[in-house]
N, C-alpha and C positions, 0 to 999 in steps of 0.2 A: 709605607702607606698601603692600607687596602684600598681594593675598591670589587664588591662584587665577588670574592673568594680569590680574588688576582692580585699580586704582586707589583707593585710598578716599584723601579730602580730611584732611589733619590738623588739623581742626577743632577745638575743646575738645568740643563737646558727642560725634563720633566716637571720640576720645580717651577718654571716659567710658563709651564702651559696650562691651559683651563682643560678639565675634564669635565666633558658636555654628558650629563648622568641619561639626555633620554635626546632621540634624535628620532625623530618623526618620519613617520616614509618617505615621505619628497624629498628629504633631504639627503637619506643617508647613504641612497647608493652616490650621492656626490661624495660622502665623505671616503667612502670606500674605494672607490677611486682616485683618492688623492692621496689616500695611506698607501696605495700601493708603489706610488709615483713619489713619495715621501718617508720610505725604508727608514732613512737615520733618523729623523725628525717628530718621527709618528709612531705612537706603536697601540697596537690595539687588542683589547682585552673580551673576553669573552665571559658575561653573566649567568651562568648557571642556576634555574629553578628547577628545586626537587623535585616540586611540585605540578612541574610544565614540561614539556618538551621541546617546549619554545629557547631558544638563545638568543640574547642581545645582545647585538653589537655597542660597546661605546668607545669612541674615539677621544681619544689626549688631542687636542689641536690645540693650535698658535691662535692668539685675537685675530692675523690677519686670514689664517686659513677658515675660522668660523665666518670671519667677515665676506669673504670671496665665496664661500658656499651658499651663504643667505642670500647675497644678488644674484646671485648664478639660477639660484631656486625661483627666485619672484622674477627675475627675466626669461625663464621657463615659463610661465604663467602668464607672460606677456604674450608669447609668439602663440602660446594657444589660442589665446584671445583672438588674434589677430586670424585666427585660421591655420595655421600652421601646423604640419605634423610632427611634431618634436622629436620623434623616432625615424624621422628620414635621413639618409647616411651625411645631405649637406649640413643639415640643421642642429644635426645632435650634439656636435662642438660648438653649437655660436652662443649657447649662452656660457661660457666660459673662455670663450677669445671675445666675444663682446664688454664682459666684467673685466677683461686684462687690457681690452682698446682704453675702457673708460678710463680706469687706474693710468694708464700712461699719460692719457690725456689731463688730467687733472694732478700730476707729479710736483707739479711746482711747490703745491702745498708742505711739501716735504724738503724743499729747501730754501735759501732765503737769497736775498739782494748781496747780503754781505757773502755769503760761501761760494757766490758765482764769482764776485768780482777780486775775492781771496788777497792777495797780498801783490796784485799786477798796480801797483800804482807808483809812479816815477816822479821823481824831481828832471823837470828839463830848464837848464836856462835862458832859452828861447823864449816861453812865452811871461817871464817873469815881469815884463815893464812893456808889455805888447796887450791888446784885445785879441790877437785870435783867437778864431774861429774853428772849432774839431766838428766833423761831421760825419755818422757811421749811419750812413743811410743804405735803403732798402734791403731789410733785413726782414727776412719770409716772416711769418709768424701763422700760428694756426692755434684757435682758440672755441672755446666752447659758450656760449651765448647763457650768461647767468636768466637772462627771462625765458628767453626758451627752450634751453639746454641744445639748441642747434648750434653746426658749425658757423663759425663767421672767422676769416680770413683775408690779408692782404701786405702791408709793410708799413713798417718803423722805419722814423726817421729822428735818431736822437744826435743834438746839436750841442756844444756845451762852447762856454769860455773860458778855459782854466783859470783856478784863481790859486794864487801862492807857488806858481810854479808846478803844479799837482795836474800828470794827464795820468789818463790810465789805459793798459791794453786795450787793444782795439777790438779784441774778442769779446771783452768780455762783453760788453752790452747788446750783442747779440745772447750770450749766457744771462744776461738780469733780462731781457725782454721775454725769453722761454721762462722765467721764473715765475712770472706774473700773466705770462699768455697761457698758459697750462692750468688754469684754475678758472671754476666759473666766474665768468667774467663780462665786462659791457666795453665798447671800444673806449669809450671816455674814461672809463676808470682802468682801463689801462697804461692809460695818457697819463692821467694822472699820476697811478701806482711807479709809473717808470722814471717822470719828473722828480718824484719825492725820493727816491732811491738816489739817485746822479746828484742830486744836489746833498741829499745827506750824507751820503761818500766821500764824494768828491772836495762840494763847498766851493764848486766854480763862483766865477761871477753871474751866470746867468744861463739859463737851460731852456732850451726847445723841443720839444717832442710834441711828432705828429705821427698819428695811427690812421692810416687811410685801408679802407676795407670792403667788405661785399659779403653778402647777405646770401644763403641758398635760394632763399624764396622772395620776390618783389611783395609779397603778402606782409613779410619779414622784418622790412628794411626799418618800415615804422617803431620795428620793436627794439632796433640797433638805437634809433634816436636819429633826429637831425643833425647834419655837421654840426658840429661846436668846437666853441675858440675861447681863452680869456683874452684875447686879444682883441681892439677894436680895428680889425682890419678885416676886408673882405677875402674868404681863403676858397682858393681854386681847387678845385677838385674835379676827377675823373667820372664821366657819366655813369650812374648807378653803383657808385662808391661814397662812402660814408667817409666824410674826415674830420680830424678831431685836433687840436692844437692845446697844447697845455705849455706856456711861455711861463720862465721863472728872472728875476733879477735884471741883470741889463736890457732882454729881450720886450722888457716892458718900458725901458724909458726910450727917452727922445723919437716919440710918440712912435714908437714901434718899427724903426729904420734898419736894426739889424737884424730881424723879424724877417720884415717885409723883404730886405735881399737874400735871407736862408732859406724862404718860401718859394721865390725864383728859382734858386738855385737846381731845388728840389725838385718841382715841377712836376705838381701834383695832377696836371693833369695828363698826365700818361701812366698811369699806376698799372705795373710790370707784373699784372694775371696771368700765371701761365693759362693758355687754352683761350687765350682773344679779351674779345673787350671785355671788364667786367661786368658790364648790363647784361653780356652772354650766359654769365652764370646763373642769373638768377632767369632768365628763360628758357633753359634746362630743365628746370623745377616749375615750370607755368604751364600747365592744359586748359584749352575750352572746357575738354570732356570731364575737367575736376569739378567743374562747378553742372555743369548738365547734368551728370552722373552721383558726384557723391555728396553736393551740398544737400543739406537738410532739406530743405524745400524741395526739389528733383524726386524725394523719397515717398514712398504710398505712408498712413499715418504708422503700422505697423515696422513696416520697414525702418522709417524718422526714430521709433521708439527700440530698437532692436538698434543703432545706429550710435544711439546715447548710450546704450546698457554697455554696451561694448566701450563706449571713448572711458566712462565712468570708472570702468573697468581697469583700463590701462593707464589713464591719470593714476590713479590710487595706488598701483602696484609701481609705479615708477615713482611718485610720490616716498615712498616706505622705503624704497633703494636707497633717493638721496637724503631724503629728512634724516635715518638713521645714521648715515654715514659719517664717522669723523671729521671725512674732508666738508663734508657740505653743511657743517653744525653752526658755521661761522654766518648763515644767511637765513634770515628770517623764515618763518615758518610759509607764508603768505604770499612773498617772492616765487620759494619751491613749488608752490601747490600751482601757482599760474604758469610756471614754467613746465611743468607737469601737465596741465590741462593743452598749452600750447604744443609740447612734443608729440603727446596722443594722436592730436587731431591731426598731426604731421604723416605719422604713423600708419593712421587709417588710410588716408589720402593715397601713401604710397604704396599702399599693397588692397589698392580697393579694382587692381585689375581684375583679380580670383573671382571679385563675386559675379563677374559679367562674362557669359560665353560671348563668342567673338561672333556670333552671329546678332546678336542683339544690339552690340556697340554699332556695327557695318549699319543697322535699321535705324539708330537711333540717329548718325550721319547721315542717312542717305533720305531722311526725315527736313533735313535742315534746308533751308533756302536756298537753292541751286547754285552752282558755281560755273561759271563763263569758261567753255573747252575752247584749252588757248591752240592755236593752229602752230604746226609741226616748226619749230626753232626760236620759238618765243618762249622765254623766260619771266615768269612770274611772282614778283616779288608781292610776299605775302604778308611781309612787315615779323619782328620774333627771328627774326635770322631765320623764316622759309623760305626755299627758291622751289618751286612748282615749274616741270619745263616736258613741255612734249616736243620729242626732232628726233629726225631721221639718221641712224648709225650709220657711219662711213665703215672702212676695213672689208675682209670677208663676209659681213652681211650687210653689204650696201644696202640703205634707201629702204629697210627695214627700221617700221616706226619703234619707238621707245617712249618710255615714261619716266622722270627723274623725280627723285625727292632728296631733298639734300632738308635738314630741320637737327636743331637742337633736342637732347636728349638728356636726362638726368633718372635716375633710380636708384637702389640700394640694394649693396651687396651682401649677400645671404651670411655669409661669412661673419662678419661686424658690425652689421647694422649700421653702416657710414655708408654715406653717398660716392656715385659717380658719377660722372655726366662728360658731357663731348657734345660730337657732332655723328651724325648717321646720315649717309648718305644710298640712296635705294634705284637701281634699274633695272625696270620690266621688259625686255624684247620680244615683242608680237609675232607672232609667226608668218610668214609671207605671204604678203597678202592681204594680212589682217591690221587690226587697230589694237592699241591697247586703251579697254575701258573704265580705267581706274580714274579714281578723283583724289583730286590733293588733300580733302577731306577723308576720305576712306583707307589712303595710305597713311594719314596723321594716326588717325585710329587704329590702325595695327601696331603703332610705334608705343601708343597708349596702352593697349591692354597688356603688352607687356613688358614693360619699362616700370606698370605701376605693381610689381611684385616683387617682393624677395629675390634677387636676380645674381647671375654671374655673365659678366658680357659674352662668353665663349656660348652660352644658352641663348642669351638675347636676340644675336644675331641670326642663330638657325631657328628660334621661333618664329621669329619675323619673316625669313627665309619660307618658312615652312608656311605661314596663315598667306601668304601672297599668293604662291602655287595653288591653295586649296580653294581659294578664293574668287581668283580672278584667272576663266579659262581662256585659252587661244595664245597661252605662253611660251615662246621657245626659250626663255632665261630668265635669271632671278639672280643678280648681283645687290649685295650688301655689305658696307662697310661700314666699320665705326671706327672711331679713334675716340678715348677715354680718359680722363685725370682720374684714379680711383685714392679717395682719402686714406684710403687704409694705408695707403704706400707716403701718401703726402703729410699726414697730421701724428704718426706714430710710427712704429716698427722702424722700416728704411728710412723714413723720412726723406724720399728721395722728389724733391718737390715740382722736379720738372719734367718725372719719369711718366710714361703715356703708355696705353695699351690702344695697340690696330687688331682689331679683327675682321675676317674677312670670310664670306660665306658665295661660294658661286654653283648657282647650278643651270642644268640644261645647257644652251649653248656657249654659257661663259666659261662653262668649264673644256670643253676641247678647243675654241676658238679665243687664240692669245691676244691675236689683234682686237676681238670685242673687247674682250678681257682690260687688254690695256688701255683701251678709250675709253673704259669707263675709271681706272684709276687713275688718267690722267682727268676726267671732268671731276673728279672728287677733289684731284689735289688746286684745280681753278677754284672749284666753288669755296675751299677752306681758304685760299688764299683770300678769294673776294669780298669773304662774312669774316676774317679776322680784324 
């Protein structure tokens, strides 16, 4: 076969590949780069015109290398949108470990109920003339929000009664619950999806699964759906956790009595979030200053209009990712576009710290209705898991005032564009003598302007480090800590779901002075204990 004066070998694995005749400039230094990283796989030919001196590249690629290049491209076009310099040395691989986060996340599509649970299925004579009861509860799961394409996360609880003597490994339904959590998805049709697998496998007598979960954003939770149940019982659930009961066969008769003791058993209201309670999650992801600052209304009319041109923008090009996408062909057109419109606006929100120098955010708090200066060893609960506390450091710098902020935090990592969040804990030490005259609002504010960007926590912390010192004068020290769940480690890759990242930032007098040093990581390790 020619192509262009060039030979290609007629190989099978050749034979199997598309040859893409015209590649457009956006595209093709991706393809270029992937022929390089692709020797055996790829090979590329060189076009010669007599009549030009021009040469085109065309690349033999695989469906799924053209496939992975096309997202790769429109999520390039994303991050511009957003402001982003796509030629910065963090940024310039995220739309290509973002398009491989996606793909992981969404893998299930590619295998089924039946290949997880394989040929693990046993005769036992124990439960052949019995009701028991099997229970493979709290089983992580991390899944992608079919309406909004956000994360939503928490545990399965699937309960069965074998029927004909037939149980099956105990693994495996933690492998069928990744099968159908891995694809966009709603927690109820999760429930669902996972009920209809166990029972069609299986053939117990009767099946219970419950999906209890939690939402990034309280904005959100509406979009997860209220609890639901087919069951007419009342179902317990953990504060700002969504739960979901899908009962099959016994679990429905005698008005729901072996329900209602596997529902006990379970005991849904302690749903096992690493990183505290799950209400906490979703106020990680909640600012005053999103709604002052980037709601529609907050915006001059220009600005409102420049606001849209942008969300419109980034719907459409996320839109065309998944509309086109094999894995997402399976969901109405109409679903995608709303979930599309909802990711945008997610999007904006999170990286609308850039458009605000940090002296404007400090005016626009310091604008607001005054806040009561609490007196030195009072603690002020601010409701959101804030503790606001002004008192005096004991150690080497006795009776030297301070200012504490301990507050929830969430942003997105530059890397994957997947969330993390934690807790940050912040101490100012006055110089002797002096006061510290910061406000719990002004310190919220520095945590805002950059929390709400493209972020890597090891940055996070010395920005915030760094706007405190420039900020707020008459400082002898600047301690910040964070502690972080980052998705990337929890939803894909490691999957390591109960893995955390501390960072820790000191300067001025925390840094030579151990005993400050250590009072304030012992007040850090109180306050997480007090807000978990």
């Amino acid at each position: 076969m020619e192509i262009g004066g060039g030979e290609v070998d007629g190989n099978d694995g050749c034979r199997e590949r598309c040859c893409l005749k015209e590649v457009n400039e956006a595209v093709r230094p991706i393809f270029e780069r992937m022929v390089q990283s692709h020797d055996d796989d790829v090979e590329i030919l060189e076009e010669s015109d007599t009549s030009s001196a021009d040469e085109h590249v065309i690349a033999c690629l695989t469906a799924e290398e053209a496939e992975r290049a096309r997202c790769e491209d429109i999520f390039r076009q994303v991050l511009k949108t957003l402001g982003e310099d796509v030629g910065r040395q963090g940024i310039l691989q995220t739309p290509a470990r973002y398009v491989k986060a996606v793909a992981e996340m969404l893998k299930g599509y590619e295998s089924t109920a039946e290949a997880a649970l394989g040929d693990a299925v046993f005769p036992e004579e124990c439960v052949y003339r019995s009701n028991q009861t099997v229970c493979v509860g709290s089983i992580d799961f991390f899944s992608t929000d079919a309406r909004t394409l956000m994360p939503f996360f928490g545990e399965v609880h699937v309960s069965y009664q074998p029927g004909g003597g037939r149980v099956a490994g105990l693994s495996k339904f933690a492998r069928i619950t990744e099968v159908f959590a891995k694809r966009l998805q709603t927690p109820r049709g999760l429930a669902q999806e996972i009920a209809n697998a166990v029972e069609r496998l299986l053939d117990p007598k009767g099946v219970l699964v419950v999906v209890s979960c939690v939402h990034l954003k309280e904005t959100s939770v509406s979009g997860l759906g209220p609890s639901s149940s087919n069951l007419s019982l009342p179902i317990p659930g953990a504060p700002g956790a969504s739960t979901h009961v899908e009962a099959r066969g016994t679990y429905l008769h005698r008005e729901g009595r072996d329900a209602r003791e596997m529902l006990a058993l379970i005991d849904l209201r302690n749903l096992g979030i690493d990183g505290g309670h799950p209400g906490g999650v979703a106020r990680c992801f909640t600012a005053v200053l999103d709604g002052l600052l980037c709601a529609e209304g907050a915006l001059s009319e220009e600005g409102a209009r420049l606001q849209r041109q942008r969300e419109d923008t980034v719907k459409n090009l996320i839109y065309r990712m998944h509309a086109q996408s094999p894995k997402s062909g399976k969901f109405p057109s109409e679903l995608l576009w709303n979930a599309a419109s909802s990711y945008a606006r997610w999007l904006l929100v999170m990286t609308s710290g850039a458009c605000f120098s940090m002296d404007y955010v400090l005016r626009v708090v310091r604008a607001l209705p005054g806040e009561a200066k609490a007196d030195p060893g009072t603690a002020v609960e601010e409701g959101g898991g804030v503790v606001f506390r002004r008192r005096l450091l004991a150690g080497s710098v006795k009776d030297r005032q301070t200012c504490e902020l301990f507050t929830p935090v969430g942003t997105v990592c530059e890397h994957h564009i997947l969330p993390f969040f934690g807790k940050v804990y912040l101490c100012l030490l006055a110089k002797e003598g002096g006061e510290v005259e910061a406000t719990s609002a002004e310190l919220q504010a520095i945590v805002w302007k950059y929390s709400r960007q493209l972020q890597l926590q090891e940055r996070l912390v010395a920005q915030i480090a760094d706007a405190v010192e420039e900020n707020f004068a008459r400082l002898e020290g600047v301690f910040v800590c964070m502690s972080a769940y980052h998705h990337c480690m929890r939803a894909r890759g490691a999957e390591k779901t109960s893995a955390k990242t501390l960072s820790v930032v000191k300067r001025g007098a925390f840094e030579d002075d151990h005993g400050a040093s250590m009072e304030c990581v012992d007040r850090y390790r109180e306050m997480a204990r007090e807000k978990a």
